[in-house]
Legacy VTK file of the C-alpha trace (Angstrom):
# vtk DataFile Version 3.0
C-alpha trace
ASCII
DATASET POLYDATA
POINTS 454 float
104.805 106.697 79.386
103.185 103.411 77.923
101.552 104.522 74.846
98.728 101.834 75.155
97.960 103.824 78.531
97.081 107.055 76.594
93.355 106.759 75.525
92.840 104.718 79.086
94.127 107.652 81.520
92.624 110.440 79.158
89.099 109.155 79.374
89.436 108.639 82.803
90.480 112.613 83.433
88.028 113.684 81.211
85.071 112.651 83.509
86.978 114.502 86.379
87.065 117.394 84.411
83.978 117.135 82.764
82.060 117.196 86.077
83.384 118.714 89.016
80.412 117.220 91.708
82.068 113.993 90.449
85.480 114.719 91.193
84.956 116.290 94.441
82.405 113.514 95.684
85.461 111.184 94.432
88.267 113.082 96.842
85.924 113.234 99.442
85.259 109.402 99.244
89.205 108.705 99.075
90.467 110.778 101.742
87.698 108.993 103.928
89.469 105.338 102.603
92.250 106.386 103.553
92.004 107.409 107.084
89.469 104.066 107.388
92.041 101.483 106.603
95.045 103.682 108.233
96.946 104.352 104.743
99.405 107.023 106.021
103.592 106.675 105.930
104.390 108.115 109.188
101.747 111.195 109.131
101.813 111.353 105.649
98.871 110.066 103.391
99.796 107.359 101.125
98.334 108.697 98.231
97.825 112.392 97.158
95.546 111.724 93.492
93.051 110.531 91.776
93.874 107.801 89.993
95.287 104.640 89.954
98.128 103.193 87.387
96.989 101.551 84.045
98.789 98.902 82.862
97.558 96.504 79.882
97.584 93.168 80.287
100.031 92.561 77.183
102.538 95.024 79.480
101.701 93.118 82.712
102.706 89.923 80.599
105.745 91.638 79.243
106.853 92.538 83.084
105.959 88.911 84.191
108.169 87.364 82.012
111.254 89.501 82.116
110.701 89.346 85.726
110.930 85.511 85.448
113.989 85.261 83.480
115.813 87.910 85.905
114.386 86.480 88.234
116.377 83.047 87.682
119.987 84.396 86.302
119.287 86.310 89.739
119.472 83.179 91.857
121.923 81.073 89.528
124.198 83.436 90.842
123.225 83.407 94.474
123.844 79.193 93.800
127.198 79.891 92.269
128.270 82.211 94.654
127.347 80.643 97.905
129.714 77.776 96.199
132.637 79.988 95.617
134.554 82.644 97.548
135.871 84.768 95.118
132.395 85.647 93.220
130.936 86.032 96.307
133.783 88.870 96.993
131.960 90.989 94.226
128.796 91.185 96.299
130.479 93.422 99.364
129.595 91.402 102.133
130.672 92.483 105.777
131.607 89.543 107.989
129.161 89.422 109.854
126.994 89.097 106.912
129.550 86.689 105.407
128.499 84.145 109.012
124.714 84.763 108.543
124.206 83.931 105.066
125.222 79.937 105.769
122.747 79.790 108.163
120.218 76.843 106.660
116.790 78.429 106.637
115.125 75.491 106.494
113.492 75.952 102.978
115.446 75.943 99.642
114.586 79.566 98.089
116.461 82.899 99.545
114.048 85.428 99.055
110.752 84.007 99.314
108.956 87.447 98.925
110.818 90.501 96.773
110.591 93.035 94.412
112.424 93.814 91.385
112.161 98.060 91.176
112.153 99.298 87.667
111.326 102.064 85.377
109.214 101.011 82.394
109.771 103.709 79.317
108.083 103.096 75.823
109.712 100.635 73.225
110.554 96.708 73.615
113.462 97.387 75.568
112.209 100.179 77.802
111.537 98.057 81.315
114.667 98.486 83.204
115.080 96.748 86.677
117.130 99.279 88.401
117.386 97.497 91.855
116.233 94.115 93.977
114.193 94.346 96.835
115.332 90.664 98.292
115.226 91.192 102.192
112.315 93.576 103.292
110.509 94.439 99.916
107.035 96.918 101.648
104.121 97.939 99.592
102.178 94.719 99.029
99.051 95.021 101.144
99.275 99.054 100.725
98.535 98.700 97.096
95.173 96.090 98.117
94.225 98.967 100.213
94.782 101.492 98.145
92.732 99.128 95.482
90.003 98.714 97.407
89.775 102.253 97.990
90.038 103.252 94.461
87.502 100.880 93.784
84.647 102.704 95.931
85.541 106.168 93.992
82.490 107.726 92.142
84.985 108.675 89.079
85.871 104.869 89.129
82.308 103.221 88.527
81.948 106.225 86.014
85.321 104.866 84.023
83.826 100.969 84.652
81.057 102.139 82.060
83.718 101.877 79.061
86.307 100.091 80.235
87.093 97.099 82.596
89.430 97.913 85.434
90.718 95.222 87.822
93.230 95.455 90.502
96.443 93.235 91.132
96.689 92.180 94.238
99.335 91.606 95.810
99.338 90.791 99.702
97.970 87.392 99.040
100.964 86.485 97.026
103.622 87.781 99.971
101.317 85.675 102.550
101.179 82.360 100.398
104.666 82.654 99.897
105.698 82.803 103.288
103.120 80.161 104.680
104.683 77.968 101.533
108.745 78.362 103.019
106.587 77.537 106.843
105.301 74.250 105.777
108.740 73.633 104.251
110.508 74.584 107.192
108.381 72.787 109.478
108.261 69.909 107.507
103.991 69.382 107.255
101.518 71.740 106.853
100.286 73.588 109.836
99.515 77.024 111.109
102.245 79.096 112.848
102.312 81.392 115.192
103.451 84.202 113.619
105.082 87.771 114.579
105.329 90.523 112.172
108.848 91.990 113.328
110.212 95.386 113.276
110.814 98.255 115.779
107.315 99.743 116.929
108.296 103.205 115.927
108.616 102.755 111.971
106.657 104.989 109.908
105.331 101.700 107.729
103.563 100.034 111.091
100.324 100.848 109.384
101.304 98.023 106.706
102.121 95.798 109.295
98.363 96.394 110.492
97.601 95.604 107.230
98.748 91.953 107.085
98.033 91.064 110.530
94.501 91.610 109.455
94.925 89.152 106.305
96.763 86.438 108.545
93.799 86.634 110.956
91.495 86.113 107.816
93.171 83.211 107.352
92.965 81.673 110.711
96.253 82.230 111.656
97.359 83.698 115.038
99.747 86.721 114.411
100.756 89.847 115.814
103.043 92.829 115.609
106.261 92.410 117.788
109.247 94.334 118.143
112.900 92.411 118.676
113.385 94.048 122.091
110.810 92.535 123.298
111.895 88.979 122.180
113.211 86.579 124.518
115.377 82.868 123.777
115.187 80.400 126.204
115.126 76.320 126.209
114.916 76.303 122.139
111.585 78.619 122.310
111.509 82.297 121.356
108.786 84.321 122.718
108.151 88.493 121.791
106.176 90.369 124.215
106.050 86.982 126.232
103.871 85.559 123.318
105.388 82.111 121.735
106.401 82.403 117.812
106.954 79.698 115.493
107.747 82.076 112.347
108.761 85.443 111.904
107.898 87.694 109.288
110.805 89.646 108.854
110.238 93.570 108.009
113.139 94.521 110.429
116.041 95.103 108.444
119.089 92.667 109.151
121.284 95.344 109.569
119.629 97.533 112.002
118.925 94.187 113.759
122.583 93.253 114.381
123.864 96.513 114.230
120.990 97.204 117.508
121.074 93.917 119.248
123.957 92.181 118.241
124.800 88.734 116.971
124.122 87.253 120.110
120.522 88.580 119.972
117.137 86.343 120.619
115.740 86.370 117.786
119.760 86.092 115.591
120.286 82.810 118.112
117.004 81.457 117.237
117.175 81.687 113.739
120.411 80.756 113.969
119.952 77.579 115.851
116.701 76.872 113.653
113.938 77.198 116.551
111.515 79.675 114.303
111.153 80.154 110.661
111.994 83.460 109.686
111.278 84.943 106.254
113.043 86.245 104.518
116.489 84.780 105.310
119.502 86.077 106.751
121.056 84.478 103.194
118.583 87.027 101.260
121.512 89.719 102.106
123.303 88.694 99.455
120.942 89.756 96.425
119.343 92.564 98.342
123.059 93.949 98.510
123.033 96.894 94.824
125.970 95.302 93.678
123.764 92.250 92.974
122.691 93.649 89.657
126.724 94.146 88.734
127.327 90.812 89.405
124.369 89.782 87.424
125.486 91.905 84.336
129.340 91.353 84.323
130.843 89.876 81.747
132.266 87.655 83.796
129.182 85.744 85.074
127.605 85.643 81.480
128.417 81.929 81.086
126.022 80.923 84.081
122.602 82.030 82.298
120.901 80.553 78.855
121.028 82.740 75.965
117.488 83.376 76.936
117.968 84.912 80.331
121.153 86.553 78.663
118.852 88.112 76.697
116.929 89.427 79.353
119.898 90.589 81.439
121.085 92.743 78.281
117.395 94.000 77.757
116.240 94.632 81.234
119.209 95.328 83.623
120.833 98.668 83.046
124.946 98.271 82.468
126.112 98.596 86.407
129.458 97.581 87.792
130.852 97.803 91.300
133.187 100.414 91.649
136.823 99.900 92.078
140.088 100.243 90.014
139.476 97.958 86.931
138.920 97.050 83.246
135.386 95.903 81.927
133.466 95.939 79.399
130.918 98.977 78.285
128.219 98.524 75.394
130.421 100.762 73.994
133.320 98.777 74.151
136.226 97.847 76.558
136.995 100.678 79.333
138.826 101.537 82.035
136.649 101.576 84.904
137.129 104.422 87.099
137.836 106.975 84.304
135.060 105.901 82.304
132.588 107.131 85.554
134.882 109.991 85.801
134.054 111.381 82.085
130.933 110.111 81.897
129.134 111.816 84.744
125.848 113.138 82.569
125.244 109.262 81.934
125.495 107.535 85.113
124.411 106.982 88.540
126.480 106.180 92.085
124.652 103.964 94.397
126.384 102.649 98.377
125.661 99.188 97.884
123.419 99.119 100.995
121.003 102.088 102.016
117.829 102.495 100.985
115.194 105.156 100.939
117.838 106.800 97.989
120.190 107.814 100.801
123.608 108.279 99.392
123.001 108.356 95.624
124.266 110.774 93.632
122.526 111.440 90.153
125.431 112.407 87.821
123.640 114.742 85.533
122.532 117.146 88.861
125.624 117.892 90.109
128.620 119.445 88.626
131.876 117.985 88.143
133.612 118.493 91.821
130.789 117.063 93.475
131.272 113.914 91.061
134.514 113.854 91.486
134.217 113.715 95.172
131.567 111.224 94.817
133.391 108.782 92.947
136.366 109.299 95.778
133.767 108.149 98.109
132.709 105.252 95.893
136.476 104.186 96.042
136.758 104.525 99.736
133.516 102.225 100.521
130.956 99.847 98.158
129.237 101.530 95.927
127.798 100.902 92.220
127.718 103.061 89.093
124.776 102.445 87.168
123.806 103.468 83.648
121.243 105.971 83.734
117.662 105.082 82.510
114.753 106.827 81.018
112.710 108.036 84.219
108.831 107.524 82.246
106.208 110.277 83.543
102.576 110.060 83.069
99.981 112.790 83.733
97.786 113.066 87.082
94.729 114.154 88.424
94.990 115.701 92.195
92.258 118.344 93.844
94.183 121.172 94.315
92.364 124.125 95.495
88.919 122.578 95.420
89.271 122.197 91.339
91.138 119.036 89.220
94.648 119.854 88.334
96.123 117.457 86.427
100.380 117.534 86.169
103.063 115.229 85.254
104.732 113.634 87.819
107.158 110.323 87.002
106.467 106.684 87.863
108.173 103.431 89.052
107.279 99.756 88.145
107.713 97.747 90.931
106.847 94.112 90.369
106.575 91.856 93.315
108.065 88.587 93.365
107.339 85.082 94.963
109.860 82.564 95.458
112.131 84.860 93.055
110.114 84.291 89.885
106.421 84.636 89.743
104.706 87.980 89.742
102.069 88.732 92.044
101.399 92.489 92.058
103.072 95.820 91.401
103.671 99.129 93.332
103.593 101.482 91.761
105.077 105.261 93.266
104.855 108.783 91.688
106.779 111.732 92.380
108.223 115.611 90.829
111.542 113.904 92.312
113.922 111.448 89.714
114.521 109.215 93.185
110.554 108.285 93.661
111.099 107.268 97.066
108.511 107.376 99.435
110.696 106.365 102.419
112.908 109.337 101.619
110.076 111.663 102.246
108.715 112.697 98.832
106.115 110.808 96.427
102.900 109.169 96.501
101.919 105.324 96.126
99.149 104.065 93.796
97.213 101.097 93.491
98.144 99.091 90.179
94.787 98.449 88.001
95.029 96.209 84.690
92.945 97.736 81.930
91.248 97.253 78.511
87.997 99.406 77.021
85.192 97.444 76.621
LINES 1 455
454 0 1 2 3 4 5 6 7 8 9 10 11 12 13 14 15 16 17 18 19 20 21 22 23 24 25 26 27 28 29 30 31 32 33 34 35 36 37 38 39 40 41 42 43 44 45 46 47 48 49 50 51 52 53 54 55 56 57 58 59 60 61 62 63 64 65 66 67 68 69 70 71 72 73 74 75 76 77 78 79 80 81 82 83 84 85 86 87 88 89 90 91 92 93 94 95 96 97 98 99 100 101 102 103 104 105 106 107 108 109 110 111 112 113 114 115 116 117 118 119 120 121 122 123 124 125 126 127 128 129 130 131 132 133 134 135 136 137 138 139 140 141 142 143 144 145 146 147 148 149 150 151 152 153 154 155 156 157 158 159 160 161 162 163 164 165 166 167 168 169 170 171 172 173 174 175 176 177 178 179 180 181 182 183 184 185 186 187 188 189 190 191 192 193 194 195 196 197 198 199 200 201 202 203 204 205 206 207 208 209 210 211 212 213 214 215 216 217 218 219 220 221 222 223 224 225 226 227 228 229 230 231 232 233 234 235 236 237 238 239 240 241 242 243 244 245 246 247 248 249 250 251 252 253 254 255 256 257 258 259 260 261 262 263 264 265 266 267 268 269 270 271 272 273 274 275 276 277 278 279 280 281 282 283 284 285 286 287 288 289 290 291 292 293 294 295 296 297 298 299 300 301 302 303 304 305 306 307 308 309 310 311 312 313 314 315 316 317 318 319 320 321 322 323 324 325 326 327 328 329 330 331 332 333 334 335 336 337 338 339 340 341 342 343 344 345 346 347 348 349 350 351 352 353 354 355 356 357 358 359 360 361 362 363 364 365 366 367 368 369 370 371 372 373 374 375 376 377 378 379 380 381 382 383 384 385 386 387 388 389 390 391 392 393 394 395 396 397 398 399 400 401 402 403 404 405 406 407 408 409 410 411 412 413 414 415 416 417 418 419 420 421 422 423 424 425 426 427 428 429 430 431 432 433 434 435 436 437 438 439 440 441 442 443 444 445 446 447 448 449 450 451 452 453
């Protein structure tokens, strides 16, 4: 918990509990947001209390530019890796992913939209970037919804009194990014046509809603496709019969190829550069978890300035992929695979490419058979060991019962990135469990407000 938060969050509970007309006229109000603009996952309402996150805007600086020094080690080593074989063995890749990632985009930067997921404890050192969003990062025009919504609250004008509370947005920034790697792509500036691509029956459709409505507010025809409905023919790719000129990828690349194959529409069209699709197949190879090994190994050290050195030790928590090996530890040089195995209570085992927290194994929950048999696992297929990392918790106000009832739960920072370095945004998620994943089923998103009393 930020301690420059505190007096902020406490002020702002106090009116809830203070006056109760106030906090119920303030559920009431976001419950009726909420099913306005459509902000459920699946059936599931977004968000579940009664406040948004605080963040200063010396911590929102602080994010920014750690964020921006990652941010670039991050894609010196994409650049050195595309180059050369054998660093590019440390990332995992399949071979079919090894074929797609030479495909030429069109437009120089792999991951024109991300997110760098962290938790941000207390202390100069306490933001730690625990994985990179680089192929499908969701969130961004949830959190302007949720914002706007927020905004409207009774308790919320009551707070504006004594303090100053503005959103982030964030939606813009994803949009602007990928218009910017269209123009590039298409060589001049005009509108595309755009599709907003992923399989109809995904519980985040209601985000794709989302930014068809802020593509349509910019002029821009766009729409919601799914790839079985896409057709190639004669260098032109239609979905649902309706021409597209740029794709804005939310499918992920593996269910993609692993559904409809390499010889797919919408693969060959990429592939043979007839529609600008963002992001990249070539963003697989940060959004693979063994990106952040690669980016802290010893090994690669020589590729960064001492500056984003710096921010690597700082800000990236010690991970290594896992295999039979020597490395080096912060405390020293260790054997790899017996290190994890005595060090259980300390570390983390991640596959190096689910999401939604499927497949990682917390070492300090289970006992030592079950890490054991984990690390077997590990051996058998990529995976990562990560050093654990202080999981921050803040309290929160929810109606429970008709009355405020205000609980810990812990919190995520989840900066969102365009073209790899500049921050535009951050989701935030809550939740009672350590893996604050909303996908998985569990936790609650919040809109991200800067803050200062006035």
């Amino acid at each position: 918990m930020s301690p420059t938060a505190v007096p902020h969050f406490d002020t702002y509970h106090n009116l809830l509990l203070a006056d109760a007309a106030l906090a119920e006229d303030s559920a009431d109000v976001l419950e009726q947001q909420l099913r306005q603009d459509g902000l459920f996952f699946g059936d599931r309402a977004l968000c579940s209390v009664l406040r948004p996150r605080f963040l200063t805007l010396d911590e929102y600086r602080l994010i920014s530019r750690a964020c921006c020094l990652v941010g670039s080690a991050f894609d010196k080593v994409r650049v050195a890796a595309m180059a050369d074989a054998g660093l590019r063995s440390q990332f995992g890749l399949t071979s079919w992913e090894e074929q797609l990632i030479h495909a030429d985009p069109g437009f120089p930067v792999a991951s024109p939209t991300s997110r760098l997921d962290a938790f941000f404890a207390a202390g100069e050192d306490g933001l730690k970037f625990t994985e990179y969003n680089a192929e499908t990062p969701a969130g961004a025009a949830y959190n302007d919804a949720l914002s706007s919504a927020f905004l409207a609250l009774p308790v919320m004008q009551a707070f504006n009194r004594s303090h100053i509370a503005l959103p982030i947005p964030a939606g813009a920034g994803v949009v602007d990014s990928l218009l910017q790697a269209y123009h590039a792509w298409r060589g001049r500036r005009e509108k595309p046509s755009v599709v907003i691509l992923d399989w109809r029956e995904v519980p985040t459709y209601s985000e794709f809603v989302l930014f068809e409505r802020e593509f349509h507010a910019r002029g821009i025809d766009a729409f919601i496709g799914d790839p079985r409905d896409a057709e190639y023919a004669n260098g032109r790719l239609t979905v649902a019969g309706r021409p597209v000129t740029m794709i804005y990828k939310r499918v992920l690349i593996d269910e993609l190829v692993t559904r409809e194959g390499l010889d797919s529409p919408v693969v060959r069209a990429v592939r043979d550069g007839a529609v600008c699709m963002v992001n990249p197949f070539r963003c697989k190879l940060l959004h693979k978890k063994a990106s952040l090994a690669v980016l802290s190994d010893e090994r690669q050290s020589g590729l960064f300035t001492a500056e984003e050195q710096m921010a690597v030790r700082r800000h990236v928590p010690w991970t290594r992929v896992v295999e039979e090996r020597h490395t080096e530890h912060t405390s020293g040089a260790v054997d790899l695979v017996p290190f994890v195995a005595a060090n259980r209570e300390r570390l983390v085992l991640k596959p190096n490419d689910e999401y939604g927290g499927k497949g990682i194994v917390l070492g300090w929950t289970v006992d030592d058979a079950t890490w054991e048999a984990a690390i077997r696992t590990a051996l058998a297929e990529p995976y990562i060991v990560q050093e654990r990392v202080e999981v921050p918790s803040e309290p929160w106000p929810a109606m429970v019962d008709g009355a405020v009832h205000i609980g810990d739960r812990m919190l995520d920072t989840a900066p969102f990135l365009s073209n790899g370095s500049t921050v535009a945004g951050c989701l935030t998620r809550i939740a009672t469990d350590p893996l604050l994943n909303v996908t998985a089923g569990g936790g609650s998103n919040v809109p991200t407000f800067l803050v200062e009393a006035r």
